[in-house]
C-alpha positions in Angstrom: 67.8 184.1 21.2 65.3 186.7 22.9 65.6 189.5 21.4 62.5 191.6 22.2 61.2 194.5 25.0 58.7 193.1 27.7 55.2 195.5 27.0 52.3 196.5 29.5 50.5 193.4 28.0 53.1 191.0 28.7 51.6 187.4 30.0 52.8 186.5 33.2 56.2 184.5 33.1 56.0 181.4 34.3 53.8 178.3 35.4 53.2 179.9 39.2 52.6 183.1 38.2 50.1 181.9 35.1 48.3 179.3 37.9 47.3 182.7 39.6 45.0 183.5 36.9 42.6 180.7 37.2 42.6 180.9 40.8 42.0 184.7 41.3 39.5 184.7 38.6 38.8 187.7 36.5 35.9 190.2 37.5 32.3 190.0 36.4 29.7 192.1 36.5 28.2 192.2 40.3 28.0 193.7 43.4 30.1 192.6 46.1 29.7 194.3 49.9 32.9 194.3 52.1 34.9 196.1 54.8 37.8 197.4 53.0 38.0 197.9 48.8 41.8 197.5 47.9 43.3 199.4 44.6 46.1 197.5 43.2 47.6 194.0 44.2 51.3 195.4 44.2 53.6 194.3 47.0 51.5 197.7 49.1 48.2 197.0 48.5 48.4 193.3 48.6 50.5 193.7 52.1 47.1 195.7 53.8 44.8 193.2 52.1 46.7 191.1 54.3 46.8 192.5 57.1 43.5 193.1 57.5 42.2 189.9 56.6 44.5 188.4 59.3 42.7 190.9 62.0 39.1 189.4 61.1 38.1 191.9 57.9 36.5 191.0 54.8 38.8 192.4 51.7 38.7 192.8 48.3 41.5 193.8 45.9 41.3 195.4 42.2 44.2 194.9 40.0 44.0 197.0 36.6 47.0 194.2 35.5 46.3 190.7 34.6 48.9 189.7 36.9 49.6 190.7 40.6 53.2 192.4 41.5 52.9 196.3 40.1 55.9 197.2 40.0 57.3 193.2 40.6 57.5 191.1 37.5 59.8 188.5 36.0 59.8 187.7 32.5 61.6 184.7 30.1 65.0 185.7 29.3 67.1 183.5 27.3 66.3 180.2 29.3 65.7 182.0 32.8 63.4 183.9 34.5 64.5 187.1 35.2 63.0 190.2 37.6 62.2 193.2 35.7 60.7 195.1 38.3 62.3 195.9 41.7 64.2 193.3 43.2 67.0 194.4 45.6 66.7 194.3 49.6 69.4 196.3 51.7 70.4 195.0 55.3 68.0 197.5 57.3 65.5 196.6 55.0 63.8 194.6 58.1 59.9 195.2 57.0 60.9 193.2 53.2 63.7 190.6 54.9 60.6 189.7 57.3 58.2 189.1 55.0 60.5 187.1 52.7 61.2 185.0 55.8 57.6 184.6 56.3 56.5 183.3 52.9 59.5 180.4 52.5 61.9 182.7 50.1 65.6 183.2 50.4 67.7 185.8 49.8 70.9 185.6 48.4 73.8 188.1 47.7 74.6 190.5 44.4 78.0 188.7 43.3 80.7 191.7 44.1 83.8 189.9 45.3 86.2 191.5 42.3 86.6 194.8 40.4 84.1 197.5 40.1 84.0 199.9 37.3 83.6 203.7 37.5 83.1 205.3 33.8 84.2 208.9 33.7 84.2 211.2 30.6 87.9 210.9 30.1 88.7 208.1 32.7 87.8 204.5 33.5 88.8 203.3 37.1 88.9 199.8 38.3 89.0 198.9 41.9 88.0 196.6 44.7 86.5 197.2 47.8 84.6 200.7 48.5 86.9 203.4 47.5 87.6 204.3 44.5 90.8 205.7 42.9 89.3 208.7 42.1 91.3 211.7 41.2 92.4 213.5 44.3 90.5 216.4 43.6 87.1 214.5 43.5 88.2 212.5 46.0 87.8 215.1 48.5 85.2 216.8 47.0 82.9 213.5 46.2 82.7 212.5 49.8 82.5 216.0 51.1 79.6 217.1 49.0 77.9 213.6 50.1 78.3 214.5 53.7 76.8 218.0 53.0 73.8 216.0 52.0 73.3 213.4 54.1 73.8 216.2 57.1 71.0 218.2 55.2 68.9 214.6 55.4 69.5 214.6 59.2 68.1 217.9 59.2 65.1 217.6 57.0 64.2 214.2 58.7 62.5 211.0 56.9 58.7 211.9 58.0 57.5 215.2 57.5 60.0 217.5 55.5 57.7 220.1 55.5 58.2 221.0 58.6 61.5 221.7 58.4 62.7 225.0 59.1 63.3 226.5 55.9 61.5 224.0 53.8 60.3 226.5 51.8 63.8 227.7 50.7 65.1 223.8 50.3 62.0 222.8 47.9 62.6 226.3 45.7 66.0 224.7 44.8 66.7 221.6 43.0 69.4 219.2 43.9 71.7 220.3 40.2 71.7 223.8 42.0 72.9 222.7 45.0 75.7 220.6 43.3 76.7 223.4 41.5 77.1 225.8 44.4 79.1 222.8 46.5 80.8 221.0 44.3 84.3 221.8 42.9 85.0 219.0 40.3 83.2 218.0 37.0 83.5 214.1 38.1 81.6 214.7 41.4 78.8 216.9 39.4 78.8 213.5 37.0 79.0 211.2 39.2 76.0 212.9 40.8 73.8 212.9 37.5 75.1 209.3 37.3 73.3 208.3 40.7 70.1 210.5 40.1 69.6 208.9 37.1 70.0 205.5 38.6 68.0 205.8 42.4 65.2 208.1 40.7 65.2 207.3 36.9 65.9 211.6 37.0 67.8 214.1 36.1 69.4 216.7 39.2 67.3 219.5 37.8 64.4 217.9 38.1 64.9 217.3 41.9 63.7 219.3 44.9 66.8 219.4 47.6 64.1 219.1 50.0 63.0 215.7 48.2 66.6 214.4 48.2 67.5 215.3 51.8 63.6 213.3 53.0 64.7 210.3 50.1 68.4 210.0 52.2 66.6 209.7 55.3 64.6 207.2 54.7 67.2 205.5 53.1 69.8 205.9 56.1 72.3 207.6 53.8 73.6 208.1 50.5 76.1 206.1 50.8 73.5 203.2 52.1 71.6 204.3 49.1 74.2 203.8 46.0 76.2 200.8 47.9 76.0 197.3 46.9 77.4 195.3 49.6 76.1 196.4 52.8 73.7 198.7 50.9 70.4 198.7 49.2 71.6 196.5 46.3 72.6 194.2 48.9 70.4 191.0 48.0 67.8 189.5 45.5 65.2 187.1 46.1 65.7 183.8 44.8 63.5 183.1 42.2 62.3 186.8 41.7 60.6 189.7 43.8 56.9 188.7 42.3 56.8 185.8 44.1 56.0 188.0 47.1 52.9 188.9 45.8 52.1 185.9 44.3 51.8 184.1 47.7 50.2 187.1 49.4 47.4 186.8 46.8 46.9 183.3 47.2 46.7 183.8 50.9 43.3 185.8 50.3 41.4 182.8 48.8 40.0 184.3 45.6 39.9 187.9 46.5 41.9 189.8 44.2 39.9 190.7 40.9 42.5 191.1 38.0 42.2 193.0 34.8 39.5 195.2 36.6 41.1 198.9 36.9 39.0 200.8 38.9 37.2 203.0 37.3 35.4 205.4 39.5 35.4 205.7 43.8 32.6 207.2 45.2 32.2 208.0 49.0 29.7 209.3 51.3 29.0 209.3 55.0 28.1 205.6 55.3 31.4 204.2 52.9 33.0 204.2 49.8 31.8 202.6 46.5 34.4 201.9 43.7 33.2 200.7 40.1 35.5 198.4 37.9 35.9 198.3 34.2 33.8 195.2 33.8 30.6 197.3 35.5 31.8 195.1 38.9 30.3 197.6 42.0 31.9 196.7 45.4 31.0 198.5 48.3 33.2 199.2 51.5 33.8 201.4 54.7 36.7 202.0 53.7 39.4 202.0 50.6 43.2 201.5 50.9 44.4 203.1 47.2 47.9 201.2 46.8 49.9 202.8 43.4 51.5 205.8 42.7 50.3 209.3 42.7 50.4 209.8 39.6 48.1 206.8 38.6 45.9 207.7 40.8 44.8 209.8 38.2 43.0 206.9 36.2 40.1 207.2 38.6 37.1 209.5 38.7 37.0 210.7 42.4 33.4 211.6 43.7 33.3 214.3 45.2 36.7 215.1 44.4 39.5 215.0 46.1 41.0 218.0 48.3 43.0 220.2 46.3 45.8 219.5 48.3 46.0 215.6 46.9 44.4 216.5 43.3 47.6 218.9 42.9 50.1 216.1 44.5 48.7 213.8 41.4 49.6 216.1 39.1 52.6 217.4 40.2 54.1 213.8 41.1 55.6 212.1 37.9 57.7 208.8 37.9 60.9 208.7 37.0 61.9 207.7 33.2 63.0 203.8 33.4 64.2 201.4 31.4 65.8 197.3 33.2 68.1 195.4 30.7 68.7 191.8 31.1 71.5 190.2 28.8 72.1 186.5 29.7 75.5 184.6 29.0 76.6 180.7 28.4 78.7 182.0 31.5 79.8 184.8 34.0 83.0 185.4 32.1 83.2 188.8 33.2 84.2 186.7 36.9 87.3 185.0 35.1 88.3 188.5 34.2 88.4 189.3 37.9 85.1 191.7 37.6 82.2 192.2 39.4 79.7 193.5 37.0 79.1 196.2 39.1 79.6 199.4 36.8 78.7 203.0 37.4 78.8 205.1 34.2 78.6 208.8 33.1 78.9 207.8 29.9 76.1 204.8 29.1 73.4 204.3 27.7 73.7 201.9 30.6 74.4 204.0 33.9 74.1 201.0 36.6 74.9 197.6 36.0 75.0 194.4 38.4 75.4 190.6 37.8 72.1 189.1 37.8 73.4 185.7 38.8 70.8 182.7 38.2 72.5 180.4 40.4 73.2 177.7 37.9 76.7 178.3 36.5 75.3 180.6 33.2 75.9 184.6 33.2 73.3 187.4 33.3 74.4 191.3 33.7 71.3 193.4 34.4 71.1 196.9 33.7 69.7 200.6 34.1 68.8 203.0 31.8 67.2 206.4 33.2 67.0 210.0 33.2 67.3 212.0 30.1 69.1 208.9 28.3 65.9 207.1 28.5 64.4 209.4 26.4 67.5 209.3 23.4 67.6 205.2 24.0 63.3 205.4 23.5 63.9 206.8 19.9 66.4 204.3 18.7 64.8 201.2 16.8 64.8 197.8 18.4 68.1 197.0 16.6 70.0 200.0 17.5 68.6 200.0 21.3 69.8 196.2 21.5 73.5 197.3 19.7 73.7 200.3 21.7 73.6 197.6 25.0 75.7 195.3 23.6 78.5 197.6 22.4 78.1 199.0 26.0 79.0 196.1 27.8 81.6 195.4 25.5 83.4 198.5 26.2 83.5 197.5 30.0 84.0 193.6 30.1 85.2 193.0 26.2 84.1 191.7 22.9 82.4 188.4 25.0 80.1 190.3 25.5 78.9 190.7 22.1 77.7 187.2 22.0 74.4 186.9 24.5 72.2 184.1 25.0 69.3 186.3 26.0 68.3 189.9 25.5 64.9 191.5 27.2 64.0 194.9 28.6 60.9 196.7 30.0 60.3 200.3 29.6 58.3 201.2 32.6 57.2 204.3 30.8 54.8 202.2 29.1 53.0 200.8 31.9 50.0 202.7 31.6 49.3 201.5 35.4 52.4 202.9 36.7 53.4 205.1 34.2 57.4 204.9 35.5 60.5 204.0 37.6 61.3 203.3 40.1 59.6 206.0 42.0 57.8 209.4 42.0 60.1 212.2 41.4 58.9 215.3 43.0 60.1 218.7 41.6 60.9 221.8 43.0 58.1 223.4 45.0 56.1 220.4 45.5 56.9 218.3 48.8 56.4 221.4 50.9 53.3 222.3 49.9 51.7 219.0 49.0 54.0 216.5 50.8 51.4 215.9 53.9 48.6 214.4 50.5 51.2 211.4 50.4 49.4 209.9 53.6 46.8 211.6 55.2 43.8 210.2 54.3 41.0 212.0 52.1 37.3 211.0 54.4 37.5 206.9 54.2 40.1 207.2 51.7 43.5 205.9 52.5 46.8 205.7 50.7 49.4 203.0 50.4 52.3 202.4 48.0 56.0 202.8 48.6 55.6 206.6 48.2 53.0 206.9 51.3 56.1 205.2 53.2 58.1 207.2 56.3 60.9 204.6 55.6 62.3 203.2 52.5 60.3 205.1 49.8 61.0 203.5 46.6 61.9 200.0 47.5 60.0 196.8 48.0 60.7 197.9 52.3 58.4 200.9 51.7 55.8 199.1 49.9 55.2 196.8 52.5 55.6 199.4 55.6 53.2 201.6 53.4 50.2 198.8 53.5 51.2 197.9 57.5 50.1 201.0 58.2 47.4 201.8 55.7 45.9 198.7 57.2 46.2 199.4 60.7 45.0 202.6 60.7 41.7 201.3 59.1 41.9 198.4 61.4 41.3 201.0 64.1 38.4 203.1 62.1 36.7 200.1 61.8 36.8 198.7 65.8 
């Protein structure tokens, strides 16, 4: 039985991903002269590599990772492969259902015909369908808070929240502030906690308002947010979310260098120069820099960057992150009449989902974040994997105690990413820095979900992210 946590130096699971090693090659020392340098072969960067390849360009890609994917990775879990990266696609997710389409995958739905759970402090509700039987007191205060919010998102807008009127005053308060002042009931100010944790990996106090309201609208709603069916937790990929990149690299014949983390990026008036680990030089008009802000950080800018992006970097942390996957001989939380879809105040686990492998045996995956990543991070091995265990237990019964398979990843530790699922931004920092996301700094541009105008924080904004990285140096370059 697996029984382990999934570290930064994991191999890559399985016998496609492993074949990508070979092909792609590992960096030596050398100089290499393009049009366009690409930093990181995530779902972004490998999505503009792409792109401009297909429009005639010469590309090529530097992954600090031996494996392609950032923030996409499956793993062996009992006798599966399991995603332990992002892997959910919502309905108006068109820019990551199109691209699926396009490279031969399928999509298939989270299992949530049956009972949900809701954990309160003092009450556990079960229910089917989309409302729950809260008490009536949150049940007009839940929804009315959420319609404060997503009528604040409408407001703010999903591309340039500094604009706003009033931005200003929105970014000086964070979101537990604004709950407090709006909210009536102690469910709906844990039930809020609950979902911050779960969308940002966060707690509400670490959360600009202005932040949330721009997060909403590119996400639609909160309600499109949080919801399973008919939500963003809609759909997985069959087979796991890395695939994506896998067959994106493979389109670009031998151009993504792996285990090479850039290591410095020089520009001047004629192009950029970036310098790998392994002493590899490449030379470019341009570079598309595809991770989050934070990581960003790993390279030695020169000159340096504007202020304006330098304090974004450092002001930009991801979110605190840890994916479970515990596998079963069988779903037999189905025969039980339940979902596996679970939202907790209580935990460790705040999120769960069946992680169906579409052959008959069981999997439940999940979340960990916020503030009770950091008490789970202390516990040994033991502990952490009882701690799970007993969880589960408590919602589906003493079944649950028996797994086949047991394996984690604590984003944290990916030096490379440093987080999950997203960049949280804090109080005071998306109104003054918000425009570094994506304008570009001389023939610097940025991609990643976070440079995205839709979808920020899903696989959909990594991909819109590099479309338009890439065609806005597609046009510097005419």
């Amino acid at each position: 039985m697996q029984n382990a946590a999934i570290s930064r130096r994991s191999a890559l699971a399985g016998g496609a991903a492993t074949a990508l090693v070979p092909r792609l090659g590992r960096a030596q020392a050398a100089t290499q002269q393009v049009d366009v340098v690409v930093l990181g072969a995530g779902l972004s960067g490998l999505t503009a590599a792409r792109r401009l390849a297909e429009r005639g360009h010469s590309v090529a890609v530097l992954e600090a990772r031996d494996r392609v994917g950032g923030r996409n990775f499956y793993s062996d879990i009992g006798t599966h492969k399991f995603e332990l990266g992002g892997q959910f696609v919502g309905p108006t997710q068109t820019a990551a259902k199109a691209l699926v389409s396009e490279l031969g995958l399928h999509l298939r739905p989270v299992f949530t015909d049956a009972k949900k759970i809701w954990e309160l402090r003092h009450q556990r509700l079960e229910f089917a369908g989309d409302v729950p039987p809260l008490p009536w007191g949150t049940l007009f205060d839940l929804p009315h808070l959420m319609g404060k919010i997503d009528a604040l998102a409408a407001q703010v807008g999903a591309t340039a929240p500094w604009n706003t009127r009033g931005a200003g005053d929105l970014d000086a308060m964070t979101v537990a502030d604004y709950v407090a002042a709006h909210a009536f009931t102690q469910n709906t100010i844990d039930l809020v906690s609950c979902s911050t944790r779960a969308v940002f990996g966060a707690e509400p106090d670490e959360l600009s308002l202005l932040f949330l309201a721009n997060y909403t609208a590119q996400g639609d709603s909160l309600e499109m947010l949080t919801n399973t069916k008919g939500g963003a937790q809609d759909s997985i990929i069959i087979g796991g979310s890395q695939q994506m990149s896998q067959r994106l690299a493979e389109r670009l014949h031998g151009g993504v260098h792996l285990g090479e983390p850039a290591r410095a990026l020089r520009q001047d008036d004629d192009g950029v120069e970036v310098i790998g680990e392994s002493g590899l030089r490449i030379r470019a008009r341009f570079a598309v820099v595809a991770m989050p802000p934070s990581a960003a950080n790993l390279i030695v800018f020169d000159p340096v960057l504007p202020h304006v992006r330098r304090e974004l970097q450092t002001r930009a942390p991801m979110g605190r992150y840890y994916k479970v996957i515990v596998t079963y001989p069988t779903p037999f939380w189905r025969a039980d009449g339940f979902s596996a879809e679970v939202a907790s105040t209580r935990g460790p686990i705040i999120a769960a989902y069946d992680d169906d492998p579409g052959d008959g045996t069981g999997a439940i995956l999940g979340f960990i974040g916020g503030d009770a990543a950091y008490v789970w991070s202390e516990m040994t091995p033991q502990a952490q994997r009882d701690s799970v265990l007993n969880c589960l237990a408590r919602w589906f019964g003493p079944q649950a105690l028996q797994p086949t398979g047991y394996g984690f990843n604590n984003w944290a530790e990916q030096i490379y990413t440093g987080g999950a699922p997203v960049t949280i931004l804090a109080p005071g920092v998306l109104s003054r820095c918000g425009r570094a996301l994506r304008e570009p700094c001389g023939r610097i541009h940025w991609a990643g979900t976070e440079a995205a105008e839709k979808w920020t924080g899903y696989m959909d904004g990594a991909i819109r992210a590099g479309d338009a990285a890439a065609a806005v140096v597609h046009a510097r370059l005419a």
